[in-house]
N, C-alpha and C positions, 0 to 999 in steps of 0.2 A: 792390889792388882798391879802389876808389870805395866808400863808405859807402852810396851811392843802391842802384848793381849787387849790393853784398852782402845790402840789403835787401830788394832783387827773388825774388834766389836762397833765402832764406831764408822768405819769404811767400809764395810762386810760387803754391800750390794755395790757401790763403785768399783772394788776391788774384784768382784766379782768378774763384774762388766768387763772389768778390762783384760782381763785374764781366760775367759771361757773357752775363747775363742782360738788362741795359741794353736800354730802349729808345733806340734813336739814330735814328731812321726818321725825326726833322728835321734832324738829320747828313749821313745817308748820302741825303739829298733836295738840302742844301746841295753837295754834291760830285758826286753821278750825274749832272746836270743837263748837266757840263759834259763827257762821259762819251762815247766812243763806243760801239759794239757792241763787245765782245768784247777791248774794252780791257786793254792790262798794267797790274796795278797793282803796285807795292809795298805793302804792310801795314809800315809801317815803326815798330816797336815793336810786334810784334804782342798782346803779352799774354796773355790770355786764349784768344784767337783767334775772339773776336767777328768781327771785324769783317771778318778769311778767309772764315769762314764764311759770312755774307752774300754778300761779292762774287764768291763761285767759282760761285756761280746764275750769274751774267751776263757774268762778266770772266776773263779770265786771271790769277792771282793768285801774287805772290811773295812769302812772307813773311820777315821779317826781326825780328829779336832778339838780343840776348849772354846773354840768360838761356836754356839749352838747355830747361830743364823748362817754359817758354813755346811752346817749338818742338812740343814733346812734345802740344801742345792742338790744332795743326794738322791736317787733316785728312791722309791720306797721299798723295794723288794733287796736292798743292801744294808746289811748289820754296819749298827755307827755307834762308836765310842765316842761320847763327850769326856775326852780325860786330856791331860795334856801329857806330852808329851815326858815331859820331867818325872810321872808316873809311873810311869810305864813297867819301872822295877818294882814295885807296888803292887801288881797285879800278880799275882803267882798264876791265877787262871786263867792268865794268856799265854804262859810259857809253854814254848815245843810246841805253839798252834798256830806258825804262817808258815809257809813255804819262801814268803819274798817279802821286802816292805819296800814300798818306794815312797823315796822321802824327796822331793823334789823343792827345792828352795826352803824349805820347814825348818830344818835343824839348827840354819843359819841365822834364828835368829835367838838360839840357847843360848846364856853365858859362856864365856867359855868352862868358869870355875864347875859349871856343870855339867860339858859336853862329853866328858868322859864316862860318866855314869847314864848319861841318856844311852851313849853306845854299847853300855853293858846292858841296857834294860830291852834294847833293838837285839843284841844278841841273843838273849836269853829267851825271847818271845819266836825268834825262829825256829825253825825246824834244825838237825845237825845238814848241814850243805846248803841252805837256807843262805838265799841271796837279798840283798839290800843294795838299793840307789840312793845315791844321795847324792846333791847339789848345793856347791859354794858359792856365794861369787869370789872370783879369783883376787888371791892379792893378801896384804897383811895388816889389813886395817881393822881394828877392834875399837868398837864402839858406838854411839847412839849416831844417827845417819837417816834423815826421811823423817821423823819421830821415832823411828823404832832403832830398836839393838840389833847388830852385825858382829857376826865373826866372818871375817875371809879368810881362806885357805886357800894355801896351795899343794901342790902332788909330797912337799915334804912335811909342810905342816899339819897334815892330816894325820900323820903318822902318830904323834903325840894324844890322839884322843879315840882312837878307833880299836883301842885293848888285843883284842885277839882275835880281830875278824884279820882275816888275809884280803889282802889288797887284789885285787884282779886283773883290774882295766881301770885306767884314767884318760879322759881327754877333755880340751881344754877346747871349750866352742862360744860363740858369739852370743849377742843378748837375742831372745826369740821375740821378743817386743821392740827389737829397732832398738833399744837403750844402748848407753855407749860401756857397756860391760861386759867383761867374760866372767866363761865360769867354768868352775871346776865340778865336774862330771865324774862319780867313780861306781863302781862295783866294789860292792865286798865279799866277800865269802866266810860263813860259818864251819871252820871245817874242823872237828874234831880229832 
């Protein structure tokens, strides 16, 4: 097991706590926008399960996590994948079944050697026009940080790992927990 996912499992309820709470209301404004009614999302890292919680008011929601005690934060009446994320091309019975994934701080902690093929398994699980968030923290620093593994990006190094989603929208906002970080904020689009 990965040094990141052991760190998950073993923080899961502090991590929790500290997180629940987040305002993300310029987030989740960045991402609804592009939104239909009653839209599928994936929750892809769900965490805490912020961010389930929000979008089951409006959306169909599937959550997704490899930490089960993440799962555990889900509300009950929401579909939860315990897969990680590295999977995801793996699953042929998820493809062409979301409308949107929002990956919020999740992705950043993939290798890089494997971020390229996460974005292709994110593609391939969307719908065609099939929108996806995802969140960096800003910057180029690659490697272990916290106990856990980082990639940071920024508006150009994204470029190298995101295959054939089309780029949309980037913006570059403050840390939501006070922390002394930005990050990188993007839309993607699946457009055939």
């Amino acid at each position: 097991m990965n040094k990141t996912l052991q760190y998950y499992k073993e923080h899961a309820l502090e991590y929790s706590k500290k997180t629940i709470n987040t305002n993300m209301t310029k987030t989740y404004e960045m991402f609804e926008k592009y939104l239909q009614p009653h839209a599928h999302i994936l929750d892809l890292g769900c965490g805490s399960g912020r961010d389930t919680k929000h979008f089951i008011n409006n959306y169909n929601v599937t959550a997704l996590d490899p930490v089960k005690a993440f799962l555990n934060n889900v509300p009950k009446n929401v579909n939860k994948l315990n897969i990680d994320a590295l999977d995801i091309i793996k699953h042929e019975e998820l493809y062409n079944s979301f409308d949107a994934i929002f990956a919020c701080a999740s992705l950043l902690h993939i290798h890089k050697d494997n971020l390229k093929e996460v974005f292709l398994g994110c593609f391939k699980i969307l719908k065609d026009d099939g929108i996806m968030y995802v969140s960096f923290k800003y910057g180029d620093y690659v490697g272990m940080r916290d106990d856990r593994y980082y990639i940071d990006l920024t508006e150009e190094s994204i470029m190298e790992y995101i295959g054939d989603f089309h780029l949309v929208e980037t913006k570059i906002t403050g840390d939501n927990l006070q922390r002394d970080n930005r990050w990188l904020n993007c839309i993607l689009k699946k457009s055939m």
